[in-house]
N, C-alpha and C positions, 0 to 999 in steps of 0.2 A: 447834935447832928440829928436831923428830921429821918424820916424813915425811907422818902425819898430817894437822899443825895447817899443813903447807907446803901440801897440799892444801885442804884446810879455807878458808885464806887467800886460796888463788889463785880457788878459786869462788867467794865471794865477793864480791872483787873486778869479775867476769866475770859476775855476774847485779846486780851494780851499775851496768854499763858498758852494760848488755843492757837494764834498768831504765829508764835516763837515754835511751836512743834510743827504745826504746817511747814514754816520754814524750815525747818531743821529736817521733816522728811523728804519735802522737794531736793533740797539740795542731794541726801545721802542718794538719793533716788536718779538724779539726774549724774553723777559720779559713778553710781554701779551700772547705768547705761553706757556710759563713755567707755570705762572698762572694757565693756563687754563686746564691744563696738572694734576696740581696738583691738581686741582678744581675737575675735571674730567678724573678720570682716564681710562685708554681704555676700551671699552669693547669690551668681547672679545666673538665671537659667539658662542652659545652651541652646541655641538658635537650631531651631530643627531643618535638618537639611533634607529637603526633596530630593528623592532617588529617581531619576528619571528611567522609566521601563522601555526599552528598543519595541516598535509594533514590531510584530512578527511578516514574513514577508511573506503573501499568498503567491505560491506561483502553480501557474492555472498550464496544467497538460490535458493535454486528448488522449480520451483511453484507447487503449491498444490493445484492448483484449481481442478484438477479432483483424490482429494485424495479420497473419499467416493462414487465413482461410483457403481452402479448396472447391472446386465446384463438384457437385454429384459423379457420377460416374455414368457416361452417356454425354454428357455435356461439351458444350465447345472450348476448345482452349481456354477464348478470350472471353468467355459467356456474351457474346451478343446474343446468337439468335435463343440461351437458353434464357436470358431473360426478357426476351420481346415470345417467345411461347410462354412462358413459366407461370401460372396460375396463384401460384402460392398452395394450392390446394391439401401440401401435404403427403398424398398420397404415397411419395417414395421415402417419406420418412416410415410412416407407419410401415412399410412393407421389409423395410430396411432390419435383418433378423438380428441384427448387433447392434441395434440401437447406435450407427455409425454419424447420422445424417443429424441434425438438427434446426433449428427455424433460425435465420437472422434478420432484427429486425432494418429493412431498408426505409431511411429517412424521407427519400423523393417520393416514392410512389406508396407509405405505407404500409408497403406487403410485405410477410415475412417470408423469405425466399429461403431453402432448401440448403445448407453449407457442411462445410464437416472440415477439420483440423484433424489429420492423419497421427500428429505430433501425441494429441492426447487420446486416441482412438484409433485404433490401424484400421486401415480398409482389410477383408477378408478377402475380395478376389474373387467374389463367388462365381459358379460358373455359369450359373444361368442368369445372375445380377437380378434379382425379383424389383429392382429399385426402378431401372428400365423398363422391367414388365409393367408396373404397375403407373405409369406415364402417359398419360392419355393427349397430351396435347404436343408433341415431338419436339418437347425441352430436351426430353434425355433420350437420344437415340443409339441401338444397338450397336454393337462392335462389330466392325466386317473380320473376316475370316485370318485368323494369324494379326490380328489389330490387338494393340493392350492398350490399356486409359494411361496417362500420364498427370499423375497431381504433384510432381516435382522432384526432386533428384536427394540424395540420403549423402550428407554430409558430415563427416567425423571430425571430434572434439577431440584429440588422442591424448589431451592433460586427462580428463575426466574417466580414461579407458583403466580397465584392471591390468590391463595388458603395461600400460605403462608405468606402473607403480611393484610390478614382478618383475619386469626384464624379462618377461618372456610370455609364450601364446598362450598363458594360463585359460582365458574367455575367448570362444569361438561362437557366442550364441548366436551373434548377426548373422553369421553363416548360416549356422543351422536351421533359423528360421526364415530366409530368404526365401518365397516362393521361386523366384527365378534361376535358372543354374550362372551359376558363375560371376555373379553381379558382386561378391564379396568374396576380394581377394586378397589376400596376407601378403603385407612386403615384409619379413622377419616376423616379427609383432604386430604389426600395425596394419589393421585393417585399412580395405581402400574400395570406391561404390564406382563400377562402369557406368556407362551412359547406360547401358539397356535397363540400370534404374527406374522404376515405374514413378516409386514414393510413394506406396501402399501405406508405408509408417510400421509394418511389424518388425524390423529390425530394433524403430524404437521403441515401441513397447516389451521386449522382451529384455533390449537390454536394461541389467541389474544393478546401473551403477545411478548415484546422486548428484550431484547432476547429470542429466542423460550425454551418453559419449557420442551418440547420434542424435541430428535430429533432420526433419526433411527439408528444404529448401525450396 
Protein backbone atom coordinates (compact mmCIF):
# COMPACT_ATOMS: atom_id res chain seq x y z
CA UNK A 1 0.00 0.00 0.00
CA UNK A 2 1.58 3.53 -1.27
CA UNK A 3 1.51 6.23 1.16
CA UNK A 4 -1.25 7.86 -0.57
CA UNK A 5 -4.24 5.38 -0.43
CA UNK A 6 -2.72 4.77 3.55
CA UNK A 7 -3.81 8.22 3.80
CA UNK A 8 -6.71 8.33 1.59
CA UNK A 9 -7.93 5.29 4.12
CA UNK A 10 -7.22 6.80 7.37
CA UNK A 11 -9.43 9.99 6.60
CA UNK A 12 -11.80 8.24 5.72
CA UNK A 13 -12.12 6.34 8.20
CA UNK A 14 -11.92 9.71 10.69
CA UNK A 15 -14.67 11.65 8.80
CA UNK A 16 -16.68 8.43 9.40
CA UNK A 17 -16.17 8.36 13.12
CA UNK A 18 -16.69 12.27 13.12
CA UNK A 19 -20.02 11.56 10.92
CA UNK A 20 -21.43 8.87 13.44
CA UNK A 21 -21.02 11.53 16.43
CA UNK A 22 -22.44 14.30 14.61
CA UNK A 23 -25.22 12.06 14.17
CA UNK A 24 -25.46 10.74 17.41
CA UNK A 25 -25.31 14.40 18.93
CA UNK A 26 -28.01 15.76 16.53
CA UNK A 27 -30.36 13.31 17.33
CA UNK A 28 -29.73 13.16 21.40
CA UNK A 29 -30.07 17.05 20.85
CA UNK A 30 -33.17 17.23 18.89
CA UNK A 31 -35.01 14.55 21.56
CA UNK A 32 -33.87 16.78 24.71
CA UNK A 33 -35.63 19.60 22.64
CA UNK A 34 -38.84 17.68 22.03
CA UNK A 35 -38.78 16.98 25.74
CA UNK A 36 -38.57 20.08 26.76
CA UNK A 37 -40.98 21.31 24.38
CA UNK A 38 -43.49 19.11 25.64
CA UNK A 39 -42.47 19.64 29.36
CA UNK A 40 -42.99 23.21 28.63
CA UNK A 41 -44.97 24.43 26.37
CA UNK A 42 -44.43 28.13 24.76
CA UNK A 43 -45.69 30.78 26.36
CA UNK A 44 -47.10 33.01 24.83
CA UNK A 45 -47.18 36.90 25.93
CA UNK A 46 -50.54 38.51 26.97
CA UNK A 47 -51.98 41.03 24.66
CA UNK A 48 -51.83 44.31 26.44
CA UNK A 49 -54.93 45.83 26.91
CA UNK A 50 -55.47 49.67 26.38
CA UNK A 51 -57.38 51.28 29.37
CA UNK A 52 -59.33 53.83 28.05
CA UNK A 53 -59.15 57.32 30.24
CA UNK A 54 -62.96 59.27 30.40
CA UNK A 55 -61.69 63.29 29.31
CA UNK A 56 -62.68 65.03 32.14
CA UNK A 57 -65.75 67.41 31.53
CA UNK A 58 -65.14 71.27 31.70
CA UNK A 59 -68.08 72.81 32.68
CA UNK A 60 -67.63 76.61 32.35
CA UNK A 61 -69.84 78.96 35.22
CA UNK A 62 -69.75 82.80 35.60
CA UNK A 63 -68.43 84.04 38.60
CA UNK A 64 -70.57 85.26 41.20
CA UNK A 65 -68.47 86.72 43.25
CA UNK A 66 -70.02 90.22 42.92
CA UNK A 67 -73.60 88.58 42.80
CA UNK A 68 -75.10 90.38 45.95
CA UNK A 69 -73.57 93.97 45.53
CA UNK A 70 -75.02 97.24 46.95
CA UNK A 71 -74.83 100.66 45.82
CA UNK A 72 -72.96 103.51 48.04
CA UNK A 73 -75.09 105.22 50.40
CA UNK A 74 -76.74 108.38 48.74
CA UNK A 75 -77.33 106.59 45.73
CA UNK A 76 -80.57 105.61 43.91
CA UNK A 77 -82.34 102.48 44.46
CA UNK A 78 -82.02 101.34 40.92
CA UNK A 79 -78.50 103.28 40.28
CA UNK A 80 -79.47 104.91 37.14
CA UNK A 81 -78.83 108.39 37.73
CA UNK A 82 -75.84 107.21 40.05
CA UNK A 83 -74.24 105.71 37.28
CA UNK A 84 -74.93 108.37 34.47
CA UNK A 85 -73.17 111.05 37.33
CA UNK A 86 -70.61 108.49 38.79
CA UNK A 87 -66.97 109.47 37.77
CA UNK A 88 -65.30 106.43 39.00
CA UNK A 89 -63.23 109.02 40.77
CA UNK A 90 -63.03 107.21 44.04
CA UNK A 91 -63.33 109.76 46.13
CA UNK A 92 -66.05 108.02 48.48
CA UNK A 93 -64.14 105.21 48.90
CA UNK A 94 -61.22 106.86 50.10
CA UNK A 95 -63.36 108.92 52.49
CA UNK A 96 -65.20 105.86 53.55
CA UNK A 97 -63.54 105.47 57.39
CA UNK A 98 -64.35 101.55 57.50
CA UNK A 99 -62.90 100.78 54.48
CA UNK A 100 -66.76 99.73 53.60
CA UNK A 101 -66.87 100.79 49.84
CA UNK A 102 -64.70 99.30 47.23
CA UNK A 103 -64.08 99.60 43.12
CA UNK A 104 -65.94 97.12 40.87
CA UNK A 105 -64.75 96.54 37.76
CA UNK A 106 -67.74 97.43 35.09
CA UNK A 107 -67.15 95.48 31.69
CA UNK A 108 -69.20 98.28 29.36
CA UNK A 109 -67.88 101.35 30.18
CA UNK A 110 -64.41 100.22 31.83
CA UNK A 111 -64.72 102.24 35.00
CA UNK A 112 -64.48 101.00 38.14
CA UNK A 113 -67.54 102.15 40.03
CA UNK A 114 -67.90 102.48 43.88
CA UNK A 115 -69.98 98.95 45.44
CA UNK A 116 -69.82 97.38 48.87
CA UNK A 117 -71.38 93.91 50.10
CA UNK A 118 -72.91 94.78 53.59
CA UNK A 119 -72.80 90.56 54.02
CA UNK A 120 -68.90 90.95 54.33
CA UNK A 121 -68.65 94.41 55.77
CA UNK A 122 -71.59 96.22 57.54
CA UNK A 123 -72.34 99.74 56.77
CA UNK A 124 -71.80 101.82 60.04
CA UNK A 125 -74.55 104.28 59.53
CA UNK A 126 -72.48 107.15 59.98
CA UNK A 127 -74.17 110.31 60.85
CA UNK A 128 -72.77 112.73 58.75
CA UNK A 129 -71.99 109.66 55.83
CA UNK A 130 -68.43 111.56 54.86
CA UNK A 131 -68.91 109.03 51.74
CA UNK A 132 -71.70 111.66 50.42
CA UNK A 133 -69.71 114.52 51.58
CA UNK A 134 -66.98 113.85 49.59
CA UNK A 135 -69.23 113.35 46.20
CA UNK A 136 -68.70 116.04 43.91
CA UNK A 137 -70.70 115.15 40.89
CA UNK A 138 -74.48 114.26 42.60
CA UNK A 139 -73.95 110.31 42.26
CA UNK A 140 -74.41 110.17 45.96
CA UNK A 141 -76.79 112.59 47.29
CA UNK A 142 -77.72 113.36 50.89
CA UNK A 143 -80.61 111.88 53.09
CA UNK A 144 -83.67 114.24 53.70
CA UNK A 145 -84.62 114.60 57.12
CA UNK A 146 -86.09 111.30 58.94
CA UNK A 147 -84.87 109.35 55.42
CA UNK A 148 -82.57 106.20 55.99
CA UNK A 149 -80.61 104.30 52.89
CA UNK A 150 -81.99 100.93 52.25
CA UNK A 151 -79.26 98.34 50.81
CA UNK A 152 -81.70 95.34 51.39
CA UNK A 153 -83.65 93.50 54.11
CA UNK A 154 -81.72 90.80 56.88
CA UNK A 155 -82.90 87.49 56.32
CA UNK A 156 -82.53 84.58 58.97
CA UNK A 157 -81.16 81.06 58.48
CA UNK A 158 -82.52 79.61 61.81
CA UNK A 159 -80.76 75.84 61.05
CA UNK A 160 -77.44 77.90 61.40
CA UNK A 161 -78.77 79.86 64.73
CA UNK A 162 -77.22 79.00 68.25
CA UNK A 163 -80.62 79.47 69.27
CA UNK A 164 -81.59 76.47 67.57
CA UNK A 165 -79.28 74.02 68.47
CA UNK A 166 -80.02 75.14 72.72
CA UNK A 167 -83.83 75.19 72.48
CA UNK A 168 -83.77 78.32 73.81
CA UNK A 169 -82.64 82.29 73.44
CA UNK A 170 -79.18 81.31 74.49
CA UNK A 171 -77.78 84.49 71.43
CA UNK A 172 -79.47 87.78 71.20
CA UNK A 173 -76.56 89.42 69.43
CA UNK A 174 -78.62 90.64 66.27
CA UNK A 175 -80.61 92.35 68.74
CA UNK A 176 -78.05 93.94 70.54
CA UNK A 177 -76.27 95.24 67.65
CA UNK A 178 -79.27 96.39 65.67
CA UNK A 179 -78.90 100.15 65.23
CA UNK A 180 -82.63 100.52 64.69
CA UNK A 181 -85.15 99.75 67.67
CA UNK A 182 -87.27 97.15 67.30
CA UNK A 183 -86.33 95.71 63.72
CA UNK A 184 -85.20 92.24 65.85
CA UNK A 185 -87.77 90.43 67.29
CA UNK A 186 -87.94 87.08 69.10
CA UNK A 187 -90.91 84.58 68.39
CA UNK A 188 -89.83 82.05 71.44
CA UNK A 189 -86.17 81.61 70.08
CA UNK A 190 -86.24 82.70 66.92
CA UNK A 191 -85.28 85.63 65.71
CA UNK A 192 -87.42 87.72 63.08
CA UNK A 193 -86.20 91.19 60.74
CA UNK A 194 -89.30 94.07 60.25
CA UNK A 195 -89.44 95.80 57.15
CA UNK A 196 -87.94 99.09 58.89
CA UNK A 197 -84.87 96.80 58.09
CA UNK A 198 -82.22 99.05 56.39
CA UNK A 199 -79.58 95.99 55.63
CA UNK A 200 -76.66 97.80 57.03
CA UNK A 201 -75.34 94.13 57.43
CA UNK A 202 -74.18 94.61 61.36
CA UNK A 203 -76.43 92.12 62.52
CA UNK A 204 -74.39 89.97 60.11
CA UNK A 205 -71.27 90.66 61.03
CA UNK A 206 -71.57 90.23 64.72
CA UNK A 207 -73.36 87.16 64.41
CA UNK A 208 -70.93 84.33 65.70
CA UNK A 209 -72.21 81.46 64.19
CA UNK A 210 -70.51 79.27 60.79
CA UNK A 211 -72.24 79.60 58.65
CA UNK A 212 -73.77 83.05 59.22
CA UNK A 213 -77.55 82.75 60.60
CA UNK A 214 -78.19 86.15 58.87
CA UNK A 215 -77.51 87.38 55.90
CA UNK A 216 -78.89 90.57 53.80
CA UNK A 217 -80.96 90.17 50.97
Amino acid sequence: MNRKDFFRKGLAKAFSVMEEGVNEISETWKSSVGEVSKAEPEKVAPKKTQIKVPKPKIVKSKFKGFRNLQFPPGADAKGKRFFSKCTACSDCIYACPYSVLFPVPDDKTGKHFPRMDVNLNACMLCKDYPCISACETGALLPYKKNESPKFGKAKGFFQHCINSRTGEKTCETCAITCPIPNVVRFKGNKPSFSQDCVGCGLCVSSCPTFPKAIQVQ
